[in-house]
Each structure stands twice: as structure tokens, then as C-alpha cells.
FIZAMI-177621 format. One line per 10 residues: their letters; for each residue x, y, z of N, C-alpha, C. Coordinates in nm, 4 decimals, padded with zeros to 6 digits. Example, Ala and Ser with C-alpha at 12.3 -4.5 7.8 and 13.67 -1.06 7.14 Angstrom:
<pts>
AS> 01.3190 -00.5690 00.7800 01.2300 -00.4500 00.7800 01.3200 -00.3300 00.7800; 01.2850 -00.2250 00.7080 01.3670 -00.1060 00.7140 01.2900 00.0030 00.7870
</pts>
This chain:
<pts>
XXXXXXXXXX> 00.0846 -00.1181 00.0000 00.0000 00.0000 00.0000 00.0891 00.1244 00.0000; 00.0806 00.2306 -00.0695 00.1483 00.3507 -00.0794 00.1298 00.4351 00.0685; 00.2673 00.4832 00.0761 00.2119 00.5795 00.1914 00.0797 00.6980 00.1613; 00.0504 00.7475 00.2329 -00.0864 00.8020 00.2392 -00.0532 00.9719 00.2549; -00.0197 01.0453 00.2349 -00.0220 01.1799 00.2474 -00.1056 01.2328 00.3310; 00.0106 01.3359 00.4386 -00.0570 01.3953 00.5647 -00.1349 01.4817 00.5253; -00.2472 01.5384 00.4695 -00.3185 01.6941 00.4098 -00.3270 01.7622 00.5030; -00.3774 01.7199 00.6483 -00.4493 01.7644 00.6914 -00.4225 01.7182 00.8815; -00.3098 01.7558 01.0132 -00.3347 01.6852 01.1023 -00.4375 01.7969 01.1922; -00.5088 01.7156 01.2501 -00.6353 01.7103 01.3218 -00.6457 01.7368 01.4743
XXXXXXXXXX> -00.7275 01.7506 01.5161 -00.7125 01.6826 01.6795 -00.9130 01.6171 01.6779; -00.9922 01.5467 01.7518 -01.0990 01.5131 01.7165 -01.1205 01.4652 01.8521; -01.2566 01.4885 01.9243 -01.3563 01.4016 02.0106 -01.4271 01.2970 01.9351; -01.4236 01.1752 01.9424 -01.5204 01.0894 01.9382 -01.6821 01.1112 02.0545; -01.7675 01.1448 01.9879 -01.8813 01.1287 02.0842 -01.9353 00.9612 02.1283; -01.9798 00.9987 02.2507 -02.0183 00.8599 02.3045 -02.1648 00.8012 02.2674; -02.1385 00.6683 02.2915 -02.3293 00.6497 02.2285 -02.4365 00.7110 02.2413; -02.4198 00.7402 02.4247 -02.5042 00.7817 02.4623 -02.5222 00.9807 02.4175; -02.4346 01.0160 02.3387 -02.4666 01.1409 02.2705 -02.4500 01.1511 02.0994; -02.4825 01.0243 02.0564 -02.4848 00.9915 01.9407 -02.4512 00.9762 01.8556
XXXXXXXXXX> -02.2934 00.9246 01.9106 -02.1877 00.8172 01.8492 -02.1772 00.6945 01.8118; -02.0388 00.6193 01.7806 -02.0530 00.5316 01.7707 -02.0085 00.4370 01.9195; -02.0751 00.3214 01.9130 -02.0515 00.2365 02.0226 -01.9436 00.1549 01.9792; -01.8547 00.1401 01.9024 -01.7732 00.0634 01.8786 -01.6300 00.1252 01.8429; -01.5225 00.1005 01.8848 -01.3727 00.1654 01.8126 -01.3558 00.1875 01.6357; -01.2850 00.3275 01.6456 -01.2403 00.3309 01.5163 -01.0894 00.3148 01.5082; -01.0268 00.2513 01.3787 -00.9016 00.2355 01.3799 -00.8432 00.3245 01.2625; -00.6964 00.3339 01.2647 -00.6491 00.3877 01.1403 -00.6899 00.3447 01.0463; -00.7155 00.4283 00.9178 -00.7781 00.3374 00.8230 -00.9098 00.3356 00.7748; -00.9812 00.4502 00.8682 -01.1449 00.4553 00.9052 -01.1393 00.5903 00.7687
XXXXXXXXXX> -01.2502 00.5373 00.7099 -01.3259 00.6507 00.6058 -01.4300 00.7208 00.6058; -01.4405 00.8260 00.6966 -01.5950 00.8745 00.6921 -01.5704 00.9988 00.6472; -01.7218 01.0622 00.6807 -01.6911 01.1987 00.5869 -01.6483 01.3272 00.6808; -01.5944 01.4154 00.6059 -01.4962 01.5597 00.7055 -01.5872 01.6120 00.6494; -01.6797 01.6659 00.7161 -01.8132 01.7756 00.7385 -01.7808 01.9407 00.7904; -01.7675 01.9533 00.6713 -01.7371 02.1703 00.6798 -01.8404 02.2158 00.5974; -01.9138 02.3407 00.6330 -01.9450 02.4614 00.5327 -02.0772 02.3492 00.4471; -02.1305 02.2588 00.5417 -02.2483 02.2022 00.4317 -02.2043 02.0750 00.3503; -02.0682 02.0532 00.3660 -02.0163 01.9804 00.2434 -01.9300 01.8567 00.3413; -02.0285 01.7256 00.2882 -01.9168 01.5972 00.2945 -01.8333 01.5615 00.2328
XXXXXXXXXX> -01.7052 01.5282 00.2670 -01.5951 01.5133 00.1654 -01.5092 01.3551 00.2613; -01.5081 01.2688 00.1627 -01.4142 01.1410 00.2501 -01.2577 01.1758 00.2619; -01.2541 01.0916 00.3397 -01.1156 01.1231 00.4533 -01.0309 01.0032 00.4818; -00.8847 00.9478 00.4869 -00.8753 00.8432 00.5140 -00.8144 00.9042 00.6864; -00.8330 00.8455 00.8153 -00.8235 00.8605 00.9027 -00.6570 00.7913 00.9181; -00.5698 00.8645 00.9676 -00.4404 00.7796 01.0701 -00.3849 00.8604 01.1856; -00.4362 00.7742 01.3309 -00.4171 00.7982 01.4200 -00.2920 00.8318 01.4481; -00.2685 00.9323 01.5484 -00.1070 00.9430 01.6023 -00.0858 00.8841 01.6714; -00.0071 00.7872 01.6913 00.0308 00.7933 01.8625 -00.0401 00.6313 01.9176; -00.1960 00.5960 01.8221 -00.2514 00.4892 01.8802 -00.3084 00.4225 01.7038
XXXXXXXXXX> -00.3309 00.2561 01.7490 -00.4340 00.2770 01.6243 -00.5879 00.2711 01.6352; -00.5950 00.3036 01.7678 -00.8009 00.2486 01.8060 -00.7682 00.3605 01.8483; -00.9460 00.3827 01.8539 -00.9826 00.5503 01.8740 -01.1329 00.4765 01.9644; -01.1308 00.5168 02.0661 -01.2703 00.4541 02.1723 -01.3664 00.5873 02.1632; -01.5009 00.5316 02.1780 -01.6072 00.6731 02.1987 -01.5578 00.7349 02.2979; -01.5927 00.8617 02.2846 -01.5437 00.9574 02.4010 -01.3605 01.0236 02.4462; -01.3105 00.9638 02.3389 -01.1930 00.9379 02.3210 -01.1546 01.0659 02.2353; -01.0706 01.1596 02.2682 -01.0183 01.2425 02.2164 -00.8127 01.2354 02.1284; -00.8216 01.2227 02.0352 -00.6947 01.1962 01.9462 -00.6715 01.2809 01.8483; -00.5245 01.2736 01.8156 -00.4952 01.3736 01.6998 -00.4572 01.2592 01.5768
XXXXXXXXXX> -00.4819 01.3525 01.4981 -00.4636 01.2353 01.3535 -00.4305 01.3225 01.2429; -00.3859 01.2710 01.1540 -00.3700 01.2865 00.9905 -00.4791 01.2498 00.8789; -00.5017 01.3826 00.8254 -00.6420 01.3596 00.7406 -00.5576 01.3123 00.6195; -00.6246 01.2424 00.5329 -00.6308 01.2026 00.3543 -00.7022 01.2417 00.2826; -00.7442 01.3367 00.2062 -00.8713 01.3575 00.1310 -00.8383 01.2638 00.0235; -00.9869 01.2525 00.0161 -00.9728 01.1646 -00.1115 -00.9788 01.2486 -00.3008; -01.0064 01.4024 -00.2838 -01.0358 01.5049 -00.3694 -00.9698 01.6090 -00.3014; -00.8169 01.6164 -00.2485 -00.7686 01.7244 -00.1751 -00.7568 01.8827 -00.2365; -00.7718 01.8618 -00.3789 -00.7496 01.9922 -00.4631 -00.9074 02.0824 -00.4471; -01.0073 02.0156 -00.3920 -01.1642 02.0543 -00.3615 -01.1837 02.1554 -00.2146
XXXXXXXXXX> -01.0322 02.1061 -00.1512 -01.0395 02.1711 -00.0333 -00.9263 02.2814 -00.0146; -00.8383 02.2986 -00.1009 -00.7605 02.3937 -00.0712 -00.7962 02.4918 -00.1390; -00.7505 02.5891 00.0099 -00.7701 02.7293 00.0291 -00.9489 02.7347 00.0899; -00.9475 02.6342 00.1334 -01.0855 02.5921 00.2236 -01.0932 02.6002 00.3569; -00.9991 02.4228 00.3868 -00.9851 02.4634 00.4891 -00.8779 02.5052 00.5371; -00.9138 02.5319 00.6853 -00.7647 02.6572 00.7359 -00.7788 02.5992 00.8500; -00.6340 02.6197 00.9097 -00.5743 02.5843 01.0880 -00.7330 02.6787 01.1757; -00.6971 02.5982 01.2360 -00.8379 02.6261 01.3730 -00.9571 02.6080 01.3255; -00.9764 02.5678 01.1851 -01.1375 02.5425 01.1826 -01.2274 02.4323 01.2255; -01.2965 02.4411 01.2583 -01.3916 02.3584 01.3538 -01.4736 02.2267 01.2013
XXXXXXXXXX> -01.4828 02.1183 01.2617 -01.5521 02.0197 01.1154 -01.6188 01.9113 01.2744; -01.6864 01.8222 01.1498 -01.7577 01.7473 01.2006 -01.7008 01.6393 01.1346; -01.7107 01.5097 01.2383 -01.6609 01.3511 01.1167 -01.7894 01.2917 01.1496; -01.8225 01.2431 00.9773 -01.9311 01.2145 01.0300 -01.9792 01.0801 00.9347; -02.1138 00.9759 00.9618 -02.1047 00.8532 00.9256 -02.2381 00.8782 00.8210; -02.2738 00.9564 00.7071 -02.3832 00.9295 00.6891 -02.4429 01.0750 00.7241; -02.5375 01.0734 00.7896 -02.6103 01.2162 00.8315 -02.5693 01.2235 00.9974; -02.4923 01.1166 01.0640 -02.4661 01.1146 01.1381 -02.3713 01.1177 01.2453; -02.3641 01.2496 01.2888 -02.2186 01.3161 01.3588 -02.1398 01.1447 01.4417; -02.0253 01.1603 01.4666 -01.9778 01.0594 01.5446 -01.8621 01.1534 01.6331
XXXXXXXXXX> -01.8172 01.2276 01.5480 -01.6731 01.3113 01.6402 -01.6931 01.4665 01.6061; -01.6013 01.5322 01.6503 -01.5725 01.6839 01.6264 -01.4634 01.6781 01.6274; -01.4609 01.8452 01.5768 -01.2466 01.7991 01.5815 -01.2138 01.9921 01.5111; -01.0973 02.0035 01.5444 -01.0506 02.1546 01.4818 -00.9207 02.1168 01.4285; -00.8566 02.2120 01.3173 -00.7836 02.1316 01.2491 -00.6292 02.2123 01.2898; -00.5760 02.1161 01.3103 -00.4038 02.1975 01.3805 -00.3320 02.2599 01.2641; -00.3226 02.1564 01.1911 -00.2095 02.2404 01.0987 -00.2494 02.1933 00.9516; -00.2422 02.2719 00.8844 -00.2431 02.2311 00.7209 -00.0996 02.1504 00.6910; -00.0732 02.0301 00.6079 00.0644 01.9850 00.6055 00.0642 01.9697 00.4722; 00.0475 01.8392 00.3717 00.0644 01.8566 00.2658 -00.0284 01.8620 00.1250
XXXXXXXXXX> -00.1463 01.9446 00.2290 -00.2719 01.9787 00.1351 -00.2340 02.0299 -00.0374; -00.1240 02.0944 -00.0091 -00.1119 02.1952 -00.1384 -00.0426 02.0980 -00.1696; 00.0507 02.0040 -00.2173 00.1186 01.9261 -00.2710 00.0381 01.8172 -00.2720; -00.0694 01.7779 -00.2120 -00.1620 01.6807 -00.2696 -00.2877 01.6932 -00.3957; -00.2982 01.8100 -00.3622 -00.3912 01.9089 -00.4767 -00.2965 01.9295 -00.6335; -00.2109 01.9952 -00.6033 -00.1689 01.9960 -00.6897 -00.1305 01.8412 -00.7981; -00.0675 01.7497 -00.7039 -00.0944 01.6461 -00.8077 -00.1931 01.5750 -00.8323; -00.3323 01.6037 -00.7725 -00.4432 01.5304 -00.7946 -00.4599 01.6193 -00.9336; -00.4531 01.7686 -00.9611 -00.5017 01.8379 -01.0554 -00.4157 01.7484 -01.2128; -00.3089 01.7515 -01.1778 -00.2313 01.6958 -01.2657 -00.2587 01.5405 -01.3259
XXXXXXX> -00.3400 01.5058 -01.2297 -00.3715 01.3584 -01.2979 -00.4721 01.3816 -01.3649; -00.5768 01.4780 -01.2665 -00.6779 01.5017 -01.4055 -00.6748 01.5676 -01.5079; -00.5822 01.6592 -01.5296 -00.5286 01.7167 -01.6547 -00.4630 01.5981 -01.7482; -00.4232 01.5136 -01.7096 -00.3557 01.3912 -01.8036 -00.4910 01.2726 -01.8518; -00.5532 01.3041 -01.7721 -00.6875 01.1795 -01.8091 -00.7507 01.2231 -01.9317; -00.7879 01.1606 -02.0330 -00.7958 01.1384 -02.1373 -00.9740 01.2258 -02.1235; -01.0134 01.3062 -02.2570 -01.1732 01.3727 -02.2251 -01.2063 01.2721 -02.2554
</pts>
């Protein structure tokens, strides 16, 4: 598997069931959607530090977009998002640092400039 490009590290609450999370661990590797400004966009999740993430469980991580050129100059350090499963919140989270958003954009643009009309 290719390494995965940092776009995006994070910090995030998992909410608990009982506030309308999930009841079960997420691990590195988890795909749900990064909820800003109205707009779901998938994410590949990698934990720092751990690879399970428990409800109620607060962690920092490394985002993946899966369309990173959709989000730059979007999002920005300290903005507040939602991760979410569906229509359904599971975590919160504000975003620490932008890392290699612009160098992931840029070659996503480039592949689609090479793809055939």
C-alpha cells in the first residue's frame, strides 16, 4: 500500500453512544466523511500515537482527502468540522495544521489534466 499523504493533522472528540456516536472503536484506516461549510468530503483517518480511537476518546490524527485539490484554500488551521457517518455526527475535531494539502492538490489536478476527455 502507498504511503498516504498527511493533508491535513487534526485533533478530534469521538462522541459517546449515549450522545450519538458510535458504540464501537475506530481504527487507522477509518473513512468517513470531514463535514465543513455544508459539504461531505471522505477522509482516510491515521491515528497518532494509537491505532483504536474509543467513543469519548479524544486523538490527533492525519487527514487524507480523497479530492484534496476541492479543499484547498478551504480549509484553514483552527477550523472547527464534524466527522461524520452518513447524516450522522460521530466526532468533532478543529484542524491543527495544514501539512501537505497543497502538494496533494496539486498532483491530484495533474492527474486530471492527463486523463484522457
Amino acid at each position: 500500500m502507498p504511503t498516504l499523504a498527511k493533508d491535513i493533522e487534526v485533533e478530534m472528540t469521538f462522541l459517546r453512544p449515549e450522545e450519538g456516536g458510535r458504540s464501537t472503536p475506530c481504527y487507522t484506516g477509518y473513512r468517513p466523511q470531514f463535514y465543513y461549510d455544508g459539504i461531505d468530503s471522505d477522509a482516510i483517518h491515521t491515528y497518532i500515537d494509537t491505532e483504536v480511537v474509543n467513543p469519548g476518546q479524544t486523538v490527533r490524527a492525519y487527514l487524507t482527502f480523497f479530492v484534496p485539490d476541492y479543499h484547498l484554500g478551504k480549509v484553514k488551521e483552527n477550523m472547527e468540522f464534524f466527522v461524520r457517518e452518513g447524516s450522522r455526527t460521530v466526532a468533532k475535531g478543529r484542524v491543527i495544521k495544514i501539512l501537505e494539502l497543497e502538494k496533494s492538490a496539486a498532483e491530484a489536478l495533474k492527474r486530471k489534466a492527463q486523463k484522457p476527455a
